[in-house]
C-alpha positions as a Markdown table, in Angstrom:
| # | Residue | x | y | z |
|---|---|---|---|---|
| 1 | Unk | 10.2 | 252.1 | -60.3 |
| 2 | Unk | 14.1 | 250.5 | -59.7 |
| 3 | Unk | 14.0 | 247.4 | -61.8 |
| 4 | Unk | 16.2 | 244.7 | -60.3 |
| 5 | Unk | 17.5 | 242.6 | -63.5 |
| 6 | Unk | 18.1 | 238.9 | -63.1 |
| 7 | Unk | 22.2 | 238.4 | -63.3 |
| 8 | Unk | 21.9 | 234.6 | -63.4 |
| 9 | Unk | 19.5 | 233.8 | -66.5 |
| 10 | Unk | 18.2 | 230.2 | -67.1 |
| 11 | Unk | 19.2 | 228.9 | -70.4 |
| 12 | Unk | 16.3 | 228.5 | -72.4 |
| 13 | Unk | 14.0 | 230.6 | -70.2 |
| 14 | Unk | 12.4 | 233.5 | -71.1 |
| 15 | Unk | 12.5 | 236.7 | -69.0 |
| 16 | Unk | 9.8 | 239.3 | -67.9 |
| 17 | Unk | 9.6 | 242.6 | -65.9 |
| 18 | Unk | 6.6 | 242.2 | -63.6 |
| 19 | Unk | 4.9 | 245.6 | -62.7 |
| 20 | Unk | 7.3 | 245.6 | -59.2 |
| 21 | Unk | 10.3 | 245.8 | -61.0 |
| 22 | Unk | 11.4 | 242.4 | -60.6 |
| 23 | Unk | 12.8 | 240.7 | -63.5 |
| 24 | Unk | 11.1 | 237.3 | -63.5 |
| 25 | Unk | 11.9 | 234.0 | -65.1 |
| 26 | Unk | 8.5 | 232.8 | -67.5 |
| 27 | Unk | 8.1 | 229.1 | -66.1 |
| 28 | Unk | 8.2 | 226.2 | -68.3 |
| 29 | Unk | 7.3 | 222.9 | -66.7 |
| 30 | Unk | 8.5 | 221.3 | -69.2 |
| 31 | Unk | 12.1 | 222.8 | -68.6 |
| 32 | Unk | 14.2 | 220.9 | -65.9 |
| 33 | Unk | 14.4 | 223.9 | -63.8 |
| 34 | Unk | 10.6 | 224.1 | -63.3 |
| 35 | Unk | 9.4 | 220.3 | -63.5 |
| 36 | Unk | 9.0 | 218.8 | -60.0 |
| 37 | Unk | 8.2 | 215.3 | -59.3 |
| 38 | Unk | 8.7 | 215.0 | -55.8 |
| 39 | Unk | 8.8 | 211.2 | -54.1 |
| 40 | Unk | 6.9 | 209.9 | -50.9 |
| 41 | Unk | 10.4 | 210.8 | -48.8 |
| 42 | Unk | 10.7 | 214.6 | -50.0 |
| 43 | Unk | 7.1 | 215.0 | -49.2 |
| 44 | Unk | 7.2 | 213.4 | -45.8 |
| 45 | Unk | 10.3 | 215.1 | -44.8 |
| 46 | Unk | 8.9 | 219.1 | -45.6 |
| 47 | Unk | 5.4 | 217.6 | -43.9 |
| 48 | Unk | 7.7 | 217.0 | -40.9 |
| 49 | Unk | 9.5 | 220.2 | -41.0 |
| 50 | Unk | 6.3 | 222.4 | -41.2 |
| 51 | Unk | 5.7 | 220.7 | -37.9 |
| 52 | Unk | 8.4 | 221.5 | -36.3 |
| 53 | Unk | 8.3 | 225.1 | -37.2 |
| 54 | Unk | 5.3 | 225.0 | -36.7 |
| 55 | Unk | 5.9 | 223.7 | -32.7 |
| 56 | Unk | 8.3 | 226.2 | -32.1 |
| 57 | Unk | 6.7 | 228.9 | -33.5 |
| 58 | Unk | 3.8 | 227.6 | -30.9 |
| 59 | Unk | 6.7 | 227.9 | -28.0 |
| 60 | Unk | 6.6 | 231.5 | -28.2 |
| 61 | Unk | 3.9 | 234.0 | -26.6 |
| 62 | Unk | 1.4 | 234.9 | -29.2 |
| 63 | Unk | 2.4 | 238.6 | -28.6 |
| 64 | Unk | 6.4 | 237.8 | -29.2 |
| 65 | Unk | 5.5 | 235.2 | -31.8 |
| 66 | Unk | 3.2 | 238.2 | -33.9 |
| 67 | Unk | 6.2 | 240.5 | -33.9 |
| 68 | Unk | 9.2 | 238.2 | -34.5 |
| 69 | Unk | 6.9 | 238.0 | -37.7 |
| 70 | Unk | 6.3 | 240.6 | -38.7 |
| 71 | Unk | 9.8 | 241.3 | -38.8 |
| 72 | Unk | 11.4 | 238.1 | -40.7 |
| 73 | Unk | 8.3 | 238.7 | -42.9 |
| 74 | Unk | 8.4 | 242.6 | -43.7 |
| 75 | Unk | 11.7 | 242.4 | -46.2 |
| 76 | Unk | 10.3 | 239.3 | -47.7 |
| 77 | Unk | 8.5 | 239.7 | -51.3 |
| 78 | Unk | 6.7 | 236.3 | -50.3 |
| 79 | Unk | 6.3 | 237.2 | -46.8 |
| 80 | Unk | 4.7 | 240.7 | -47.6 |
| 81 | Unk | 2.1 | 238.9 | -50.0 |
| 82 | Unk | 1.1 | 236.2 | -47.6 |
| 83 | Unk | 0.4 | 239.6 | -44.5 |
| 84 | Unk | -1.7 | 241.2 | -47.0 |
| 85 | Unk | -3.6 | 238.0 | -47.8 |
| 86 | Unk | -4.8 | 237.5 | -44.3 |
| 87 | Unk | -8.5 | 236.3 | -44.7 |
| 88 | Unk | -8.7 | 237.8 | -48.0 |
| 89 | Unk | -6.7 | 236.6 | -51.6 |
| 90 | Unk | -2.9 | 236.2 | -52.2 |
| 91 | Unk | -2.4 | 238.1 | -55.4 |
| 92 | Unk | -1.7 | 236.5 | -58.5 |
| 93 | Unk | 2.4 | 237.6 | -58.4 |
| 94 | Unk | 2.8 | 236.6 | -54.6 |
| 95 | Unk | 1.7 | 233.0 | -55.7 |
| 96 | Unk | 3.8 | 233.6 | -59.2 |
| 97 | Unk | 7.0 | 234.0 | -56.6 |
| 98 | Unk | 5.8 | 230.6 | -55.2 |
| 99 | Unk | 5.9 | 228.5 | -58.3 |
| 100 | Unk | 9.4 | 229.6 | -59.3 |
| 101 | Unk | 10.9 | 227.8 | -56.3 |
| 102 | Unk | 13.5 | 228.6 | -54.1 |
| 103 | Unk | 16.1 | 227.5 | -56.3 |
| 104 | Unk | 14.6 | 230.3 | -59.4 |
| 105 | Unk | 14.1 | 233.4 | -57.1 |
| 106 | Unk | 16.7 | 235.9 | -58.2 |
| 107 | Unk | 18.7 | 238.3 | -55.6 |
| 108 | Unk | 16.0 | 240.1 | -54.3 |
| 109 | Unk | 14.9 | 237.1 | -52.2 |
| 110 | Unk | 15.8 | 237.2 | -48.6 |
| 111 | Unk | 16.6 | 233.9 | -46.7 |
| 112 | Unk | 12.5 | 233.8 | -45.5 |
| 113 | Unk | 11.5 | 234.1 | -49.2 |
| 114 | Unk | 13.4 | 231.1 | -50.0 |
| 115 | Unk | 12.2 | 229.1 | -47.0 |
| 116 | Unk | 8.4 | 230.0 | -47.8 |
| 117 | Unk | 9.3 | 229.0 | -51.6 |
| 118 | Unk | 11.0 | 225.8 | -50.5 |
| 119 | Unk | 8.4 | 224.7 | -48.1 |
| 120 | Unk | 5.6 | 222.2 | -48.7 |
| 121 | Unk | 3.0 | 224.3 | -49.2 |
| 122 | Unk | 5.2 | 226.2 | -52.2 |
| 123 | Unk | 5.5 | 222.8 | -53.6 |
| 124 | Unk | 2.2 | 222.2 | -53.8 |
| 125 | Unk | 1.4 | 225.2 | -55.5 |
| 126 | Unk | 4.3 | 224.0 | -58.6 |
| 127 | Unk | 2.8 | 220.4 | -58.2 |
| 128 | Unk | -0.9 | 222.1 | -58.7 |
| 129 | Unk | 0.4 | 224.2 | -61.7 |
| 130 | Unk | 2.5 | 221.1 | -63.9 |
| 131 | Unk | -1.0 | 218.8 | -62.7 |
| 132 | Unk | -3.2 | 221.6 | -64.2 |
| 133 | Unk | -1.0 | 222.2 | -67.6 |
| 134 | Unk | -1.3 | 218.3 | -67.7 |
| 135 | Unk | -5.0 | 217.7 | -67.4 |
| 136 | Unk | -5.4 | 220.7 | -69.7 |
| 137 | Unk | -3.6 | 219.5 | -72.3 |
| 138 | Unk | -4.5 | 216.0 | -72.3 |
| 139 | Unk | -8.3 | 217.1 | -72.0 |
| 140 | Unk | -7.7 | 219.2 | -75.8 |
| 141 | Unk | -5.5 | 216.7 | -77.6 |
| 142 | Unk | -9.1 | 214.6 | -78.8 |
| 143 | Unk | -10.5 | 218.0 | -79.4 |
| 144 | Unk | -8.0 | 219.4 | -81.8 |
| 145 | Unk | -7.6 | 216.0 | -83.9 |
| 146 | Unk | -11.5 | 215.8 | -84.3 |
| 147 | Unk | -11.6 | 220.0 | -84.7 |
| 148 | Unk | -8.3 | 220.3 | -87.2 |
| 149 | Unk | -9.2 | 223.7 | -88.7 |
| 150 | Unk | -11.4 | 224.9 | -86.2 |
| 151 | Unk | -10.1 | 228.0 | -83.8 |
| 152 | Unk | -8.8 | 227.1 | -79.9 |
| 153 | Unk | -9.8 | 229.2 | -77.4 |
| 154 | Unk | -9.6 | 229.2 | -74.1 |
| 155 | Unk | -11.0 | 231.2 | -71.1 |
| 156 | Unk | -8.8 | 231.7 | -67.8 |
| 157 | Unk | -11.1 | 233.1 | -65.2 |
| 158 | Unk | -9.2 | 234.5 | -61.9 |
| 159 | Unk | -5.8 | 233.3 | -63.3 |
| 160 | Unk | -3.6 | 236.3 | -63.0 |
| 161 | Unk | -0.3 | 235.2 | -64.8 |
| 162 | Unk | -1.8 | 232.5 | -66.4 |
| 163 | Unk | 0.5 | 230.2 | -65.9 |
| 164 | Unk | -1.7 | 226.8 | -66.5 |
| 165 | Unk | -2.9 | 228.5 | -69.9 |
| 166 | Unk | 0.4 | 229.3 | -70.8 |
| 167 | Unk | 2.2 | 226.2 | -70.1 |
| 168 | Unk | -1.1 | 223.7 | -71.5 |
| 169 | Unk | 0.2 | 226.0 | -74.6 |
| 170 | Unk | 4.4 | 224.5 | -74.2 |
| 171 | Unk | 2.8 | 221.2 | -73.8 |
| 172 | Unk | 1.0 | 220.9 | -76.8 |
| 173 | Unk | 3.2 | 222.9 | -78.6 |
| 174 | Unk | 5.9 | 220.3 | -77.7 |
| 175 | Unk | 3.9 | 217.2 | -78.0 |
| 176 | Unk | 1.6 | 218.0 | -81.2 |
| 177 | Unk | 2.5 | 221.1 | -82.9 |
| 178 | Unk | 0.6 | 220.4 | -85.9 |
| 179 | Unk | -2.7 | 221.1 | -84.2 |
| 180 | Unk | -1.9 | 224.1 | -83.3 |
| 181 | Unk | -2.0 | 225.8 | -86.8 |
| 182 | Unk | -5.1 | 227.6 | -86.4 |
| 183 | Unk | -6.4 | 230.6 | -84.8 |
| 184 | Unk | -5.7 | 230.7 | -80.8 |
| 185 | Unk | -7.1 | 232.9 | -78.2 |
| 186 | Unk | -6.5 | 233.7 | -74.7 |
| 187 | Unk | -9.0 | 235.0 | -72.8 |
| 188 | Unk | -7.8 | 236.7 | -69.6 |
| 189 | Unk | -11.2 | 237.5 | -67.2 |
| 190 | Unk | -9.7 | 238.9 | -63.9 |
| 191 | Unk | -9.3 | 242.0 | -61.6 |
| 192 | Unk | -6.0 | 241.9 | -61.2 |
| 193 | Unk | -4.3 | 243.8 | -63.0 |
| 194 | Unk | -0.7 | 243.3 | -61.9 |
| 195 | Unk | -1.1 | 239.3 | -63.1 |
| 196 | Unk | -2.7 | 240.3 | -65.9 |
| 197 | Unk | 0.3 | 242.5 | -67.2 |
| 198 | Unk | 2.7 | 239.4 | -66.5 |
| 199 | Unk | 0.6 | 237.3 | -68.7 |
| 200 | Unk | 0.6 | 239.6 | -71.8 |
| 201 | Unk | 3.9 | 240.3 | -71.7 |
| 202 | Unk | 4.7 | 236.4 | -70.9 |
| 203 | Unk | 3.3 | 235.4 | -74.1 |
| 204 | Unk | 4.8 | 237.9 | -75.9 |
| 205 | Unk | 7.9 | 236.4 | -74.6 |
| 206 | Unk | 7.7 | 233.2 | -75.1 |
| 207 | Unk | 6.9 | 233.6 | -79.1 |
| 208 | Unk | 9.7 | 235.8 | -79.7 |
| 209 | Unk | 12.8 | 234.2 | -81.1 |
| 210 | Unk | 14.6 | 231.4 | -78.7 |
| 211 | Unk | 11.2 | 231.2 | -76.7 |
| 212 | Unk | 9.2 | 227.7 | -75.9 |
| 213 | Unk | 6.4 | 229.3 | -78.1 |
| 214 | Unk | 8.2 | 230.5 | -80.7 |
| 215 | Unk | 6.5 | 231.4 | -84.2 |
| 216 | Unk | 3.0 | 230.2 | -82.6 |
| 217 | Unk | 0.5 | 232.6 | -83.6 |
| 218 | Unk | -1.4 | 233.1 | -80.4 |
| 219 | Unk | -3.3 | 236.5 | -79.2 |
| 220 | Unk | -4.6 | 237.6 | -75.7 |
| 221 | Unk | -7.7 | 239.6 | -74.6 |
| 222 | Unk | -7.6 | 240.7 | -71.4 |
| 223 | Unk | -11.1 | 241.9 | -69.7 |
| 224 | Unk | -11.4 | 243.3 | -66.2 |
| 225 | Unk | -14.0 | 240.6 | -64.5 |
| 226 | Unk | -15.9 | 240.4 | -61.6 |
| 227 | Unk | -16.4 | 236.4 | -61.1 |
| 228 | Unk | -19.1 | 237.2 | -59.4 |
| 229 | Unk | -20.9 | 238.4 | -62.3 |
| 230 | Unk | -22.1 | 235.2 | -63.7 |
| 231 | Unk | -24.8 | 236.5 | -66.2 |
| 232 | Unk | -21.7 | 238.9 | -67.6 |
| 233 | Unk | -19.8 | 235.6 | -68.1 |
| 234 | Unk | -22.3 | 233.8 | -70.2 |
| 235 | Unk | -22.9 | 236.9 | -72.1 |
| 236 | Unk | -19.2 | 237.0 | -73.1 |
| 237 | Unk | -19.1 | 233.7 | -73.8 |
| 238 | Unk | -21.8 | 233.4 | -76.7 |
| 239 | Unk | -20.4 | 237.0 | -77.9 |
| 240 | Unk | -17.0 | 235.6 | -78.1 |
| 241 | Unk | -16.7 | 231.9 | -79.1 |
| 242 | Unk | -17.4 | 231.4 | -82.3 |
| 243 | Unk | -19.5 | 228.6 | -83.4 |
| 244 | Unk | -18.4 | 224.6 | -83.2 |
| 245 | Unk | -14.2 | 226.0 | -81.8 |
| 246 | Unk | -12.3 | 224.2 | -79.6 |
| 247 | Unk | -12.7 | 225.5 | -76.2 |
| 248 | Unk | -10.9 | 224.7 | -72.9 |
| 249 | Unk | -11.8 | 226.9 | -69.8 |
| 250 | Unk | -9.5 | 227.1 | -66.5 |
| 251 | Unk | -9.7 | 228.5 | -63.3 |
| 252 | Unk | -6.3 | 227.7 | -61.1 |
| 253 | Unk | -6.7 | 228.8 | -57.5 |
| 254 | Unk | -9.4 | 231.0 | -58.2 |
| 255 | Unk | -13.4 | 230.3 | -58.6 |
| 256 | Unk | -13.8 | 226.4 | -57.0 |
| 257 | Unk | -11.3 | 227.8 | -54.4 |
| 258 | Unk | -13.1 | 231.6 | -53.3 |
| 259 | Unk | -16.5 | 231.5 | -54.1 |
| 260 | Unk | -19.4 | 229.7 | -52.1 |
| 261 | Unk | -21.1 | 227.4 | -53.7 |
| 262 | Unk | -24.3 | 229.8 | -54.7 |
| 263 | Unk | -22.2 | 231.8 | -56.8 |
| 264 | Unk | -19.8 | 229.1 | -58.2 |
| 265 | Unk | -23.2 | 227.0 | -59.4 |
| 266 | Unk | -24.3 | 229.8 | -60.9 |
| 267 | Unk | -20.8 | 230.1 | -62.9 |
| 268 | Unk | -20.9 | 226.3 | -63.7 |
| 269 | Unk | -24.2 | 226.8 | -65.1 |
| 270 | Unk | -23.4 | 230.2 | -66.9 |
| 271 | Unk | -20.1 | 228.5 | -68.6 |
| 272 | Unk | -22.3 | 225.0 | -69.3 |
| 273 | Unk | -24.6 | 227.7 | -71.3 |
| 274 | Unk | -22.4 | 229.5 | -73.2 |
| 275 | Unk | -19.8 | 226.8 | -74.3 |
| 276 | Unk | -19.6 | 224.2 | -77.0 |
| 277 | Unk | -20.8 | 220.9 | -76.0 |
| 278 | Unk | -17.4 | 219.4 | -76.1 |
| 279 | Unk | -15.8 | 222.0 | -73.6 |
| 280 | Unk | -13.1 | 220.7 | -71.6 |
| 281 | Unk | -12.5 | 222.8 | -68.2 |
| 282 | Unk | -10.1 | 222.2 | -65.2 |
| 283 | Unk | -10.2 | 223.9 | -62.0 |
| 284 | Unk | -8.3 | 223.5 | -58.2 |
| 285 | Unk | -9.8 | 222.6 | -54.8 |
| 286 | Unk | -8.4 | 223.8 | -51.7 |
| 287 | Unk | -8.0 | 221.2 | -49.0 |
| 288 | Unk | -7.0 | 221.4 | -45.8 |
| 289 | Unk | -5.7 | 218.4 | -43.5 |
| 290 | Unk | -5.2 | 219.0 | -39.6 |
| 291 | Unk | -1.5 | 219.6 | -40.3 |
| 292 | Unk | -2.4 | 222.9 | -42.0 |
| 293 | Unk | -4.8 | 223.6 | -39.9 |
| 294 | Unk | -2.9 | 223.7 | -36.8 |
| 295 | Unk | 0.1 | 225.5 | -38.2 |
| 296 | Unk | -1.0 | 228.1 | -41.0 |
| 297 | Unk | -0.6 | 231.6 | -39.1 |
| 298 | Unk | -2.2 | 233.5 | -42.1 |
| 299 | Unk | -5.1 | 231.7 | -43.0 |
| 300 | Unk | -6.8 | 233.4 | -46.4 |
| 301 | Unk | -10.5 | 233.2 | -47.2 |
| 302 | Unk | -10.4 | 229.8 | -49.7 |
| 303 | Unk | -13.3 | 227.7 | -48.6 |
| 304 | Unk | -12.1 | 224.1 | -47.9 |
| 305 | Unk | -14.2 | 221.3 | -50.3 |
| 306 | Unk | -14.6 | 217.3 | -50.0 |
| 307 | Unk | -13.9 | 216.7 | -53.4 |
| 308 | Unk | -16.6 | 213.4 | -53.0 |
| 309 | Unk | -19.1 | 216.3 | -52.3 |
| 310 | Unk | -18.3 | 219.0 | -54.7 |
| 311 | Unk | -17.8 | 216.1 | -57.5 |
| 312 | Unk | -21.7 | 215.1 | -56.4 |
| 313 | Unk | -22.7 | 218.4 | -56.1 |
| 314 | Unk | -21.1 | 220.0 | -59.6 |
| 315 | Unk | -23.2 | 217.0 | -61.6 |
| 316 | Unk | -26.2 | 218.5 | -60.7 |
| 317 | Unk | -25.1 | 221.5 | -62.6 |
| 318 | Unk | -24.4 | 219.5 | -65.4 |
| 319 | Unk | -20.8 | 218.4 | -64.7 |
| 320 | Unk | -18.4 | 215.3 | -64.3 |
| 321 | Unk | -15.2 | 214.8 | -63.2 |
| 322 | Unk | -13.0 | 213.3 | -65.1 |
| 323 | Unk | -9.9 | 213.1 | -63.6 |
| 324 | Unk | -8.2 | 214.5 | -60.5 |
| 325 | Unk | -4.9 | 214.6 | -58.9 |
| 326 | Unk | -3.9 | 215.1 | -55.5 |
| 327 | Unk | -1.1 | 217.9 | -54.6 |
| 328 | Unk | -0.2 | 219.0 | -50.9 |
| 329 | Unk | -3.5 | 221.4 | -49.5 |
| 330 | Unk | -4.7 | 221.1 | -53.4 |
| 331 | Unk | -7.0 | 218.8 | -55.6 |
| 332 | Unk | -6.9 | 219.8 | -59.7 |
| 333 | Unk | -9.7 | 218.4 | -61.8 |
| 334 | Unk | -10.8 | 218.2 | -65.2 |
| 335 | Unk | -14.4 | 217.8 | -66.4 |
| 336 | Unk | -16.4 | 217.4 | -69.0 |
| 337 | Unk | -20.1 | 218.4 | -69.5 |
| 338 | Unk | -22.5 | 215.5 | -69.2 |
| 339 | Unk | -24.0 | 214.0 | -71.8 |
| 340 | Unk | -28.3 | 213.4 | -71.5 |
């Protein structure tokens, strides 16, 4: 494998090699480089310019349009990940690429990986991550002052790098490190190996010396999981989480957005079993407006929610939104288990 080393290092960012041999920046929202907090102008203005790719691209015969590309897209790290995704998943690391940002891909990214990473849609998946991080960590601050001793853990399901796990961690880590002195556990359930890798070697990074985590005492189990197998889940979850902890469960751009909603009730219902009372969890929606419908070439296999309806329907399983926020294509929640 050639490894292509990052020449132009953030300071006061720490530094992985993912499986592809990219050296990769580990993103901190909370570092200016990362934090985005786009205005009504910026958002308007890339909504306008996807349009008018978007009409151009529809000037050109669908036969022309399918091979110019094919081309643009076959050097492009991005633009191979979003061809492969085509009514299926984009991988953990092709969706990693699109939180860095145009402005933190390294050399290796050709002109059409920094125009995927700079469009709106690649915002949206940064604004998703820093609104997931956010709800996270605002949804365990009450837990850890009423829990001071008590262990955290928390369970990513689907999240590849687990970005949101690992940045709810800078945030609190920032904001109220004395809670953290306790045991703290990441567990990792996923298939994907490649943005699993990335997320162990992340947090190794990110405690060692000069990283946003460093000294925090903080361990990772990583455990090949089928989401589909919700009576597994449940099982792991009383095994594993010791009585009266802290818990906090996550699931960016992975179960609320893939699975139908027979299978993603059953989850609800198997993670409302097996979790303290007090659990806090936050998940994404994937929305789609006409804009995105008329202009996305490669649609995956996400399944679209009204967040009214899925909000109606998830209380029925025992669940309440608490608090959502609105990102470009994406909703991010945070609920709470309902209280009889």
């Amino acid at each position: 494998m050639k490894i292509i080393y990052e020449k132009n290092k953030i300071p006061g960012i720490s530094y992985v090699i993912a499986r592809n041999g990219l050296e990769l920046p580990v993103i901190d929202i909370t570092h200016p480089s990362f934090k985005v907090n786009p205005d009504e102008k910026e958002l308007k203005a890339l909504e306008q310019k996807l349009i008018n790719d978007g009409e151009k691209s529809r000037k050109i015969p669908p036969l022309l349009r399918k091979i110019i590309v094919f081309f643009l897209l076959r050097r492009s790290y991005l633009g191979r990940g979003i061809m492969s995704s085509a009514n299926t998943f984009t991988t953990g690391m092709t969706i990693y690429l699109l939180k860095l940002g145009a402005e933190n891909l390294g050399s290796y990214a050709t002109f059409m990986d920094k125009n995927i990473a700079g469009g709106l849609a690649g915002l949206g998946i940064r604004m998703r991550l820093q609104d997931m991080a956010n709800l996270l960590a605002e949804g365990l601050k009450p837990l850890l002052i009423k829990k001071p001793s008590l262990p955290l853990h928390f369970i990513n399901i689907g999240g590849g790098p687990s970005m949101d796990t690992l940045n709810t961690l800078i945030l609190l880590n920032k904001e109220v490190p004395v809670n953290l002195k306790r045991e703290i556990k990441i567990h990792l359930l996923d298939l994907d190996t490649d943005g699993s890798d990335f997320a162990m070697n992340s947090l190794k990074a990110l405690q060692s010396t000069g990283g946003a985590l460093e000294g925090l005492k903080a361990d990772m189990v990583i455990r090949k999981h089928d989401w589909n197998n919700f009576v597994k889940l449940e099982s792991y979850l009383i095994e594993n989480l010791p009585d009266n902890s802290v818990v906090a469960v996550s699931s960016e751009g992975g179960i609320f957005d893939y699975c139908t909603d027979e299978v993603l009730f059953s989850i609800m219902r198997s993670i409302y079993k097996g979790t303290p009372e007090d659990v806090f969890m936050a998940g994404t929606l994937s929305i789609r407006d006409n804009i995105s419908r008329r202009y996305n070439m490669f649609p995956s296999s996400s399944i679209e929610r009204d967040f009214n309806e899925f909000s109606e329907a998830i209380s029925k399983q025992g669940w309440k939104v608490e608090k959502h926020l609105f990102e470009p294509f994406n909703i991010s929640i945070g609920m709470k288990k309902m209280v009889y």
